[in-house]
C-alpha positions as CSV (number, residue, x, y, z in Angstrom):
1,X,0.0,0.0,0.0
2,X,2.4,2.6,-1.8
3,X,-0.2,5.1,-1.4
4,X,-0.9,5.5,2.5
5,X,0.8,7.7,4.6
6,X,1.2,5.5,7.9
7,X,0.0,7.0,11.3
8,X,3.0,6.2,13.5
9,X,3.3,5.7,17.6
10,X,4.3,9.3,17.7
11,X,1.7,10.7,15.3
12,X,-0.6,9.3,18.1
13,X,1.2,10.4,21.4
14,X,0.9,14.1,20.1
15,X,-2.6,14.1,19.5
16,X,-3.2,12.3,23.1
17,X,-3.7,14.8,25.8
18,X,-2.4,12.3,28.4
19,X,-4.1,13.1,32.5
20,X,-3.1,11.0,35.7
21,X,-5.7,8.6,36.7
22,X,-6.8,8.1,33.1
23,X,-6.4,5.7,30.1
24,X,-7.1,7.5,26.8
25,X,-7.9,5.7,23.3
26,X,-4.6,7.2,22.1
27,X,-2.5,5.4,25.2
28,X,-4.1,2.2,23.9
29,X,-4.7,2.1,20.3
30,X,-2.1,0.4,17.6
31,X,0.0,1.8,14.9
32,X,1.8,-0.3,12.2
33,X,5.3,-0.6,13.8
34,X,8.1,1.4,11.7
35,X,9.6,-1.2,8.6
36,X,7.2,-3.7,8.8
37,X,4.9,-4.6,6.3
38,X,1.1,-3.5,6.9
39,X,-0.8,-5.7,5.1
40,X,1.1,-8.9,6.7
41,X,1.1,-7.0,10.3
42,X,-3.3,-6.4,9.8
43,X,-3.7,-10.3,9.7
44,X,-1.7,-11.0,12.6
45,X,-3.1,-8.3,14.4
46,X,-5.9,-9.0,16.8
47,X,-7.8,-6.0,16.9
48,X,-10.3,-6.1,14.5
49,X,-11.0,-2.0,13.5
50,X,-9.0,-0.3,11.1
51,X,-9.2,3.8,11.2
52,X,-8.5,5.0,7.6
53,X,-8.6,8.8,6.8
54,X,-8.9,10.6,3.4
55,X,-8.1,14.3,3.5
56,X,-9.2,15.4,0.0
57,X,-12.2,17.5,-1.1
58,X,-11.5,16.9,-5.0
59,X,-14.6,15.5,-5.4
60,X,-16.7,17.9,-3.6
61,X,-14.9,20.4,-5.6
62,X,-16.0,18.7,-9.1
63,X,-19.3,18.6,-8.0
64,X,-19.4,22.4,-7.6
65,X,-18.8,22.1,-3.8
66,X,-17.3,24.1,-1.3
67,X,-14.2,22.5,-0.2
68,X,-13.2,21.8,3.4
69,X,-13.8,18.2,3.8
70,X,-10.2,17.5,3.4
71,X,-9.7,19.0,7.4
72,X,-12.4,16.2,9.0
73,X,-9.8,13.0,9.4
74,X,-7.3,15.5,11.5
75,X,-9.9,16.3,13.3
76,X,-11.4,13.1,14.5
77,X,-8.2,11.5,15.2
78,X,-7.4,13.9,17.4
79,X,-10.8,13.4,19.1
80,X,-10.9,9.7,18.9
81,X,-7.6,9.4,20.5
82,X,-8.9,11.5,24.0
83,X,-11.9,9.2,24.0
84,X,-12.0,7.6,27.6
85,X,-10.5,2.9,27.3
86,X,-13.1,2.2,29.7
87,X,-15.2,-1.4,30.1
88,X,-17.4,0.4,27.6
89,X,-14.9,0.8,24.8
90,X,-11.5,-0.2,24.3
91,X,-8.7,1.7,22.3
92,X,-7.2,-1.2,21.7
93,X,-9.1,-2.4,19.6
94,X,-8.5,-0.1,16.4
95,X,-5.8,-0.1,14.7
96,X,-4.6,3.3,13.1
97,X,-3.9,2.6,9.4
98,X,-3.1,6.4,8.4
99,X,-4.3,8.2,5.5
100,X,-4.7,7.7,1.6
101,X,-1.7,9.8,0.2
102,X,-4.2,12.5,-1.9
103,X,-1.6,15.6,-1.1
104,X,-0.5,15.3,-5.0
105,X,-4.4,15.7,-5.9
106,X,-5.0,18.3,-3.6
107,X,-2.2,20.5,-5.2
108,X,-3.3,19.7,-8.9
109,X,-7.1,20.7,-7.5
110,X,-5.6,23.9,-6.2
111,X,-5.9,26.4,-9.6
112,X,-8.6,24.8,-11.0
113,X,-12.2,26.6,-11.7
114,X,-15.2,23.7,-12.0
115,X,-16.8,26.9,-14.3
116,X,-14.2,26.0,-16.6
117,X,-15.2,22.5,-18.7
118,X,-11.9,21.7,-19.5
119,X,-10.9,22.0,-15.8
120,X,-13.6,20.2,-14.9
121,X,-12.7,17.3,-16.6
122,X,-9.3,17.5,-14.6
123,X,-11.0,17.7,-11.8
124,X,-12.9,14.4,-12.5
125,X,-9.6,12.8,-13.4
126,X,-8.1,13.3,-10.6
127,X,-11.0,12.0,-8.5
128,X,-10.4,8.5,-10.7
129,X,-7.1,8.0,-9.0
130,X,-8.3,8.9,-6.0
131,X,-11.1,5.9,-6.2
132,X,-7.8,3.9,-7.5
133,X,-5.6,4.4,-4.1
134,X,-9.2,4.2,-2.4
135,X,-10.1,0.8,-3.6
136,X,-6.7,-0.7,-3.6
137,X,-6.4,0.1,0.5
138,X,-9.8,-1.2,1.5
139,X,-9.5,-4.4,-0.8
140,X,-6.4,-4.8,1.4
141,X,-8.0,-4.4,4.4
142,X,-11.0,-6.2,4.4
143,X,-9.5,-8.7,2.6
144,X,-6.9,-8.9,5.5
145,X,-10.0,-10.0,7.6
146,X,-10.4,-6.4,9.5
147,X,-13.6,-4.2,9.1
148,X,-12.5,-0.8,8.0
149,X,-13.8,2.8,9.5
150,X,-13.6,5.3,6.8
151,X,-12.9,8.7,7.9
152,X,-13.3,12.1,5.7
153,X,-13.4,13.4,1.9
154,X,-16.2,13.8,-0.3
155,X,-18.8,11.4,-0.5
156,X,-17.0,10.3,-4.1
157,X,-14.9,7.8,-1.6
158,X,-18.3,5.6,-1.5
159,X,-17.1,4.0,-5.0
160,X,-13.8,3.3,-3.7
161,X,-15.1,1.7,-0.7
162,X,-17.4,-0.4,-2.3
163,X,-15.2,-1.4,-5.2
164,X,-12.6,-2.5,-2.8
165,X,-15.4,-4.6,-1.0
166,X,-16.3,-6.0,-3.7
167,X,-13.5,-7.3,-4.5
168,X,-12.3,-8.5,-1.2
169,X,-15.4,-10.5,-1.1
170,X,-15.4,-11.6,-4.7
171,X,-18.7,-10.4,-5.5
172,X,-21.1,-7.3,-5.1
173,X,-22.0,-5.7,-2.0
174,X,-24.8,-3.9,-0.7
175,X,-25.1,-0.2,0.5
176,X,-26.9,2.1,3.2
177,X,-26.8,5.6,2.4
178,X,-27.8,8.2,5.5
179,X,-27.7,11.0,3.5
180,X,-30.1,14.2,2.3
181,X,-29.1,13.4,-1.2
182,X,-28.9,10.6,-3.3
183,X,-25.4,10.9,-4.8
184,X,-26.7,8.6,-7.6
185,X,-26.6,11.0,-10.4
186,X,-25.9,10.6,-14.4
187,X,-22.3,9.1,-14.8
188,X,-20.7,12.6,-16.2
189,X,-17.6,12.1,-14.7
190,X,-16.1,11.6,-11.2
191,X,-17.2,13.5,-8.4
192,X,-18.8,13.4,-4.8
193,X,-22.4,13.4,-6.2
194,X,-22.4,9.7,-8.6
195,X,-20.1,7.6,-6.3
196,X,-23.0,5.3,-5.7
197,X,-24.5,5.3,-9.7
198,X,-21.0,4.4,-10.9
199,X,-20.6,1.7,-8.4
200,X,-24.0,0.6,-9.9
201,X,-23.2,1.2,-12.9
202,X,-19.6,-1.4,-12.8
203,X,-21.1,-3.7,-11.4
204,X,-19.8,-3.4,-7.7
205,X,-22.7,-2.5,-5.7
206,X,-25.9,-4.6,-5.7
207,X,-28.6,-3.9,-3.4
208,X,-28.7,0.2,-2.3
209,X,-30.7,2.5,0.1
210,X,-30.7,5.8,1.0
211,X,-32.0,6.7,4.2
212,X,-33.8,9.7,4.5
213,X,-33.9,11.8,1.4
214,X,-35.0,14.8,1.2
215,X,-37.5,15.5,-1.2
216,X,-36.6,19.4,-1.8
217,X,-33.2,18.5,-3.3
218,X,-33.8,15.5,-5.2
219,X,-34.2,15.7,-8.8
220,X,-37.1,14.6,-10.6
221,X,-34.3,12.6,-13.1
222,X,-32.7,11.3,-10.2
223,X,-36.1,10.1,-8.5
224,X,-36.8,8.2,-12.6
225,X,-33.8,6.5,-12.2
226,X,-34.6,4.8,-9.1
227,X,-38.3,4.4,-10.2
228,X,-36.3,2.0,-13.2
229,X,-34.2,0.6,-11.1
230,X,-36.7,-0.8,-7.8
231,X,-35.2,-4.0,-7.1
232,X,-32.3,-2.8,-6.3
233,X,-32.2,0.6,-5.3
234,X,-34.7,1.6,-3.1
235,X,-35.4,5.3,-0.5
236,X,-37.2,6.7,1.9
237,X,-37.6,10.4,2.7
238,X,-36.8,12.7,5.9
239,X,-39.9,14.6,5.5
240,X,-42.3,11.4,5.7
241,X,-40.7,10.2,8.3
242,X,-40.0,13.1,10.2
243,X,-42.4,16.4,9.2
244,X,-45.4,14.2,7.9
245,X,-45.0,11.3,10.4
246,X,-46.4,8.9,7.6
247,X,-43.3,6.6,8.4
248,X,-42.1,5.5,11.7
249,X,-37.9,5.7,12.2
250,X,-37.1,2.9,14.1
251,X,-40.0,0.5,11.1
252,X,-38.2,2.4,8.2
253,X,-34.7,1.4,9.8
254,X,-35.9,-2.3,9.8
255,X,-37.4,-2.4,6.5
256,X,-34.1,-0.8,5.0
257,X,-32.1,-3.4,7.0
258,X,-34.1,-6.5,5.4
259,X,-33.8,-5.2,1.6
260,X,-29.9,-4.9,2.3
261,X,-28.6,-7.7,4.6
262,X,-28.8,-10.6,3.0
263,X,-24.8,-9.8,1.7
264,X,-22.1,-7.8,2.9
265,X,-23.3,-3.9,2.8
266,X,-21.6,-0.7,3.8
267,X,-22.4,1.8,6.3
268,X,-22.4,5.2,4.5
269,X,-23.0,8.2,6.6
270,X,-23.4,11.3,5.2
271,X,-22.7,14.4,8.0
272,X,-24.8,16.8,5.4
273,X,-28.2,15.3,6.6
274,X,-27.8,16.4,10.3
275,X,-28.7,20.0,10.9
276,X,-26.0,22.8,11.0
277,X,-23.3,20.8,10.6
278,X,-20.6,22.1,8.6
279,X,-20.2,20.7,5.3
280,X,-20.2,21.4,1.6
281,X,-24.3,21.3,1.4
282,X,-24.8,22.1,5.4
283,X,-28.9,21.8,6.1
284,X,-31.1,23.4,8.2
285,X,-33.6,21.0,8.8
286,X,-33.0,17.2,9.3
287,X,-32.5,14.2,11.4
288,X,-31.0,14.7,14.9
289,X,-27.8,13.5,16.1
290,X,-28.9,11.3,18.5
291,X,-30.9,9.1,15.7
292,X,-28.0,9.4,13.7
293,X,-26.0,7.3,16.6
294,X,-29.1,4.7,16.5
295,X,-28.8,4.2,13.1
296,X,-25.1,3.0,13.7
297,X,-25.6,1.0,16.3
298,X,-28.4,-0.3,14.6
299,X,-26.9,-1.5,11.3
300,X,-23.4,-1.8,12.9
301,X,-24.7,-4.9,14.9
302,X,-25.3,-7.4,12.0
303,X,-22.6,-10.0,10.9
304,X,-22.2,-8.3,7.6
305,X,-21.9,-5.3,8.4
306,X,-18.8,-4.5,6.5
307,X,-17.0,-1.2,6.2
308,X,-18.2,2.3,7.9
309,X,-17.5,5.5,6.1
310,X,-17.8,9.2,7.5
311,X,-17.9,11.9,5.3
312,X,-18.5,15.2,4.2
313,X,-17.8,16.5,7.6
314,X,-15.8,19.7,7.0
315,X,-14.4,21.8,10.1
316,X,-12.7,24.3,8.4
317,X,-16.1,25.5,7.4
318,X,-17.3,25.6,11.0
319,X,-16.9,28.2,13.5
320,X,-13.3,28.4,14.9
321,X,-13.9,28.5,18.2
322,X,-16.3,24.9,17.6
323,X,-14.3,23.2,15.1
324,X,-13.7,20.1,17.2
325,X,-16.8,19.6,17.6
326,X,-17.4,17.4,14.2
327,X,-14.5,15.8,15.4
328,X,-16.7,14.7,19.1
329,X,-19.2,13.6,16.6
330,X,-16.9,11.3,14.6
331,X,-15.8,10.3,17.7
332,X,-19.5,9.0,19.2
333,X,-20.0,7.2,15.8
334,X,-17.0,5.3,15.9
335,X,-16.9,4.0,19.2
336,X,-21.3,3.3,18.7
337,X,-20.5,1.8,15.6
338,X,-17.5,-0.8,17.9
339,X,-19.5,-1.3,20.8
340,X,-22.6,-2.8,18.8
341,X,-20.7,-4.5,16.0
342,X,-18.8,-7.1,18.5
């Protein structure tokens, strides 16, 4: 894995605010031990968690996005690793991977204008390698026998993540969306709004659901492309489960859970749906961040519950003095997501 920037035993110590009397998650957590090789170190490893973090907002940027998605994995780490090793959750269970290499990206994203068609075609370009590195490290991981958590970037990485379980498994895998918007749009081109039709689209993902849709900002195309597609792509919305009460949360979350668990499905979280939030399409109205934390434990708990990704979390869009706060929220999904899934 060429393309991953390790998190190292020192990375860690600095972001753990070590205090007498207490064990923090970053006292207790594993890193890859300097020289030796990851993949072979995962399958001997014991703890079964594997924290991966991708700093880019390319694809947010190609789909006319603001940018600040790149700053959410240095955030959560940071928070994850002051969380409490208590009987309620371990640190030493997860082992800190590091980060997809995407500083090369980044740069080349830098000067370009999505205005421009030519640059937007860069732009899309350079989300295809991202999906490459992507892919490649999750194949590795999963197929190394540990469940990966996905931390940061656009919601493009959900390709990536589902191509490399895909492959680990040796067949197509299924999808949970929690998310305002579909991200299954027209295949145009890479970016964070058709990670999930291209997926389709190749073959990689099988069964999909998006939980909690939100009728205002989903287009009437969008909505005739799922129509077509019924067997194996299915929604609900946030406004008739929530503002017309016609659905029940808790039914809807069972109902999804039947149409997708029969194989090995992702967990896709999307931190756009919950209100005020900063992100690249922050919402005013939408599910709370307590249901949010059901939903994980909820879908964490079942044997096939494969991968978890969290994205679209951006702090440098956030107020400065608050920025660590979508960082605490990462935090609370993570260890929700461990504590139900063992």
């Amino acid at each position: 894995m060429e393309n991953l920037l390790p998190f190292t035993s020192k990375d860690l110590a600095k972001v753990t605010n070590h205090r007498s009397g207490e064990i923090k998650f970053g006292e207790k957590m594993i890193t890859v031990p300097s020289g030796a090789d990851s993949i072979s170190f995962l399958k001997a490893c014991e703890a079964k968690y594997v924290l991966l973090g991708i700093p880019e907002d390319v694809g947010i940027q190609a789909n006319f996005g603001r940018p600040g998605a790149a700053s959410a994995w240095k955030t959560a780490i940071k928070s994850i690793a002051n969380i409490q090793h208590n009987r309620f959750s371990k640190g030493n269970q997860i082992i800190v991977l590091g980060e997809v290499d995407v500083r090369e990206q980044m740069k080349e994203a830098e000067g370009l204008n999505f205005n421009n068609i030519d640059d937007r075609l860069k732009l899309s370009q350079l989300v295809e390698k991202i999906d490459k590195e992507v892919s490649h490290i999750i194949f590795n991981i999963i197929k190394s026998g540990k469940i990966p958590i996905i931390i940061g970037g656009g919601h493009n990485n959900a390709y990536g993540n589902i191509k490399g379980a895909a492959l680990a498994k040796g067949k197509p895998v299924n999808a949970i969306n929690f998310d305002a918007h579909s991200d299954f749009r027209i295949l145009e081109g890479r970016h964070s709004g058709n990670g999930f039709s291209y997926a389709y689209q190749e073959g990689f993902l099988k069964k999909y659901f998006i939980f909690g849709l939100h009728e205002n900002y989903t287009s009437k195309s969008v909505l005739d492309i799922i129509k077509k597609t019924d067997e194996r792509v299915r929604y609900n919305t946030y406004d008739s489960i929530k503002i017309r009460t016609e659905k029940n949360f808790y039914q809807e979350m069972v109902a999804s859970h039947e149409f997708i668990k029969t194989d090995a499905y992702g967990i896709e979280i999307d931190l756009d749906a919950i209100p005020n939030i900063a992100s690249s399409a922050m919402t005013v109205s939408g599910f709370s961040v307590e249901e949010l934390r059901q939903f994980v434990s909820f879908f964490g708990k079942h044997k096939n519950a494969t991968y978890m990704h969290i994205c679209e979390g951006a702090p440098d869009l956030g107020e400065e003095k608050n920025n660590h706060l979508i960082g605490k929220l990462i935090g609370y999904l993570v260890t929700d997501f461990i504590k139900t899934n063992q």
